[in-house]
C-alpha positions as CSV (number, residue, x, y, z in Angstrom):
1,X,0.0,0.0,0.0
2,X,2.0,2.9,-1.1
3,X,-0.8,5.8,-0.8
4,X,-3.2,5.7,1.5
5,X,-6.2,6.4,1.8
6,X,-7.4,5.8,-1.4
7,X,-10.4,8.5,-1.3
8,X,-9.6,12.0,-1.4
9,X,-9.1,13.4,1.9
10,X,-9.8,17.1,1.8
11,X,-7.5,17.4,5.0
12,X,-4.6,15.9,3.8
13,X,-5.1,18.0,0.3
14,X,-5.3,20.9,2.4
15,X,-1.9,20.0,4.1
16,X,0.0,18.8,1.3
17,X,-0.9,22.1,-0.3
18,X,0.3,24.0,3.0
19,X,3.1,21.9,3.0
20,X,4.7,22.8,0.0
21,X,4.1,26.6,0.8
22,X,5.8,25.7,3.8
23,X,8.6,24.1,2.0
24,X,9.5,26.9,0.0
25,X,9.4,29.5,2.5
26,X,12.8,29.4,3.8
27,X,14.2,29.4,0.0
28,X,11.3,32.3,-1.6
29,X,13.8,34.9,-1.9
30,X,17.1,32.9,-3.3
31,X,15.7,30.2,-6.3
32,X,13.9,30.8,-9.7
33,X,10.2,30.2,-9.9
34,X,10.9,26.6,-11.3
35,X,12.9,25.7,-8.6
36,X,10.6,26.8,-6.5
37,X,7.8,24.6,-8.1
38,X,9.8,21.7,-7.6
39,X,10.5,22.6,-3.8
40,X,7.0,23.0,-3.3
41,X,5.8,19.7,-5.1
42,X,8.7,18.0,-2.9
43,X,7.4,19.1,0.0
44,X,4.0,17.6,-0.9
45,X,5.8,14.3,-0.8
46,X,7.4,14.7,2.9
47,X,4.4,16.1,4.2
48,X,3.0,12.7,3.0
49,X,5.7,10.3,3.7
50,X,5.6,12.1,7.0
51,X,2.4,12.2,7.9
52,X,2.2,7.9,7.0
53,X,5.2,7.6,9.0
54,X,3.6,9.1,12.0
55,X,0.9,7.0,11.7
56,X,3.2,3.6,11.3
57,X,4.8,4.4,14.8
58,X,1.5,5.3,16.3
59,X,2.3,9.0,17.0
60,X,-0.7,11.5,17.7
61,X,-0.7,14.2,15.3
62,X,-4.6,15.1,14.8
63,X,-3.9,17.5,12.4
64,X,-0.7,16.6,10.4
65,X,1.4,19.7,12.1
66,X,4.9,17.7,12.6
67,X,4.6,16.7,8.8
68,X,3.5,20.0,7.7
69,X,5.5,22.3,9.9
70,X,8.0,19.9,11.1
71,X,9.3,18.0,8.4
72,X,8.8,19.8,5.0
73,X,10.4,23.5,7.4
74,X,13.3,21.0,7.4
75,X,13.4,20.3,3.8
76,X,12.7,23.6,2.9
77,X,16.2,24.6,5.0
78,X,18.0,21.5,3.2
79,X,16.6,22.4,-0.8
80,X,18.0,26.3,-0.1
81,X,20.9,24.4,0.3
82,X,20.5,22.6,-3.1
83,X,19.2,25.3,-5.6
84,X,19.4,28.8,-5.7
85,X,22.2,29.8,-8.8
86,X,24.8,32.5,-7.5
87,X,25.0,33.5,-10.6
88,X,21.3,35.3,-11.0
89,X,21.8,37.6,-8.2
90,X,19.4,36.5,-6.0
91,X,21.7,35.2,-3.1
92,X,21.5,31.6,-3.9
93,X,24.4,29.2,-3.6
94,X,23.4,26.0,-4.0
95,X,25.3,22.4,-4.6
96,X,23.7,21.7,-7.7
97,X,25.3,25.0,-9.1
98,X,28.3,24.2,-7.4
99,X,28.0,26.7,-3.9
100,X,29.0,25.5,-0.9
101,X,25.2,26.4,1.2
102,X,24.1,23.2,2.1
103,X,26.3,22.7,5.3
104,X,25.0,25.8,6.8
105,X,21.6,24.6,6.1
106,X,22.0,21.2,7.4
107,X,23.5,23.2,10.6
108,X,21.2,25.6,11.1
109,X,18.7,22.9,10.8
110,X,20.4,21.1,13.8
111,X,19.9,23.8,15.3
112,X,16.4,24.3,15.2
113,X,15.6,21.0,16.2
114,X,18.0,21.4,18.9
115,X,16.5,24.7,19.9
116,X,13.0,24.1,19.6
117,X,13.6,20.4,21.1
118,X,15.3,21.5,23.9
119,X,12.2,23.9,24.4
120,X,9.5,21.5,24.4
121,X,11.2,19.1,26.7
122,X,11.5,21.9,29.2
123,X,8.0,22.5,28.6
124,X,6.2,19.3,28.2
125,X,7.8,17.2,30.5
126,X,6.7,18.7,33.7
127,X,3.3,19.2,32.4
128,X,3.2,15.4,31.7
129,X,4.8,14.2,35.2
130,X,2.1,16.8,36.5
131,X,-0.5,14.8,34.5
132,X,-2.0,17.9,33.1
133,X,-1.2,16.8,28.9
134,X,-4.3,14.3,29.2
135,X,-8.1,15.3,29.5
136,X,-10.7,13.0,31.2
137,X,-11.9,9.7,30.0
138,X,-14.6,11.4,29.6
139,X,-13.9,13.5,27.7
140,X,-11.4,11.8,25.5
141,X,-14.6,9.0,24.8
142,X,-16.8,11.7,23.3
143,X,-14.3,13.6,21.7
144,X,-13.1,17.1,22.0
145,X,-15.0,18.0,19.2
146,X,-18.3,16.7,20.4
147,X,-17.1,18.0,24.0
148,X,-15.5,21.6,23.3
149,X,-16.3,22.6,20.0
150,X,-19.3,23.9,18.1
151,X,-21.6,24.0,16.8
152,X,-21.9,20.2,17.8
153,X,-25.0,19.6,15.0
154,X,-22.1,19.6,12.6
155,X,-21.8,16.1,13.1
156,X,-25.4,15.3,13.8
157,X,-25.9,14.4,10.7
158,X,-23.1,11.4,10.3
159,X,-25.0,8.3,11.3
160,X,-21.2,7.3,12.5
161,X,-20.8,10.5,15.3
162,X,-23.1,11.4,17.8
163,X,-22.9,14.9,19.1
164,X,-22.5,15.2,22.7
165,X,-23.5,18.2,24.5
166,X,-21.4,21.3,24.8
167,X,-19.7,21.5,28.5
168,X,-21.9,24.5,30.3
169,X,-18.7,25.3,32.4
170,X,-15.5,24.4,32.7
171,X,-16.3,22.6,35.9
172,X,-18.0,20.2,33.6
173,X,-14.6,18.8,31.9
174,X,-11.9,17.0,33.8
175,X,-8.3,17.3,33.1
């Protein structure tokens, strides 16, 4: 099974287009429009090859932000590093016109995941020993969009979802 699912899923279309504008983003300023094209359409690909990966190792990601974000910021730091011709003026210097930018990309990628690592570890850890990254059983049963969000008829009519009620307070929700 190389792409999955096999219906259209207007989320992931949504990401993979986010993705490649995510890709490209770091590089806008240094490559031609056709590099940029195929940066974008590559990004596409890691956001998906990501986002499958993520699901293999059972890693919750509701909304595809490591893949998105994550991975296709990271290639969009590594292809600077590949195109961009010095030669056009535009502050590129990439290997594939013989400049020597991809080691400062791959380092200044290390560094961002280093930095923002480092950060969430900081962060995240003594929430979890604190027990305060979970909600309720509750709450996690019915959903947090059932739960939290409205308006909750927006799923009233799948015959798959039933809508629970909107919390009154947040007394109502455990966490």
């Amino acid at each position: 099974k190389v792409v999955s699912p096999k219906l259209l899923d207007v989320g992931g279309f949504c990401n993979g287009i986010l993705a490649g504008l995510v890709a490209i983003t770091a590089g806008c300023a240094n490559v031609e429009p056709w590099e940029s094209i195929i940066i974008g359409l590559v990004g596409g690909l890691v956001y998906q090859g990501a986002s499958m990966l993520l699901k293999r190792l059972k890693v919750d990601d509701v909304v595809d932000a490591f893949p998105v974000h994550g991975a296709c910021g990271i290639w969009g730091i590594v292809a600077l590093g590949l195109f961009g011709n010095p030669d056009e003026g535009m502050g590129g210097n990439g290997v594939f016109y013989g400049g020597d930018q991809l080691g400062t990309q791959l380092f200044a990628g290390f560094l961002i995941i280093l930095w923002a690592g480092g950060l969430s570890v900081l962060i995240f850890l003594p929430l979890r020993k604190l027990g305060m990254l979970r909600m309720g059983d509750e709450f996690q049963e019915k959903g947090a969009d059932a739960m939290e969000h409205s308006p909750a008829k927006a799923y009233s009519e799948s015959p798959s979802v039933k809508a629970a009620p909107k919390a009154s307070n947040d007394s109502d929700v455990t966490v």
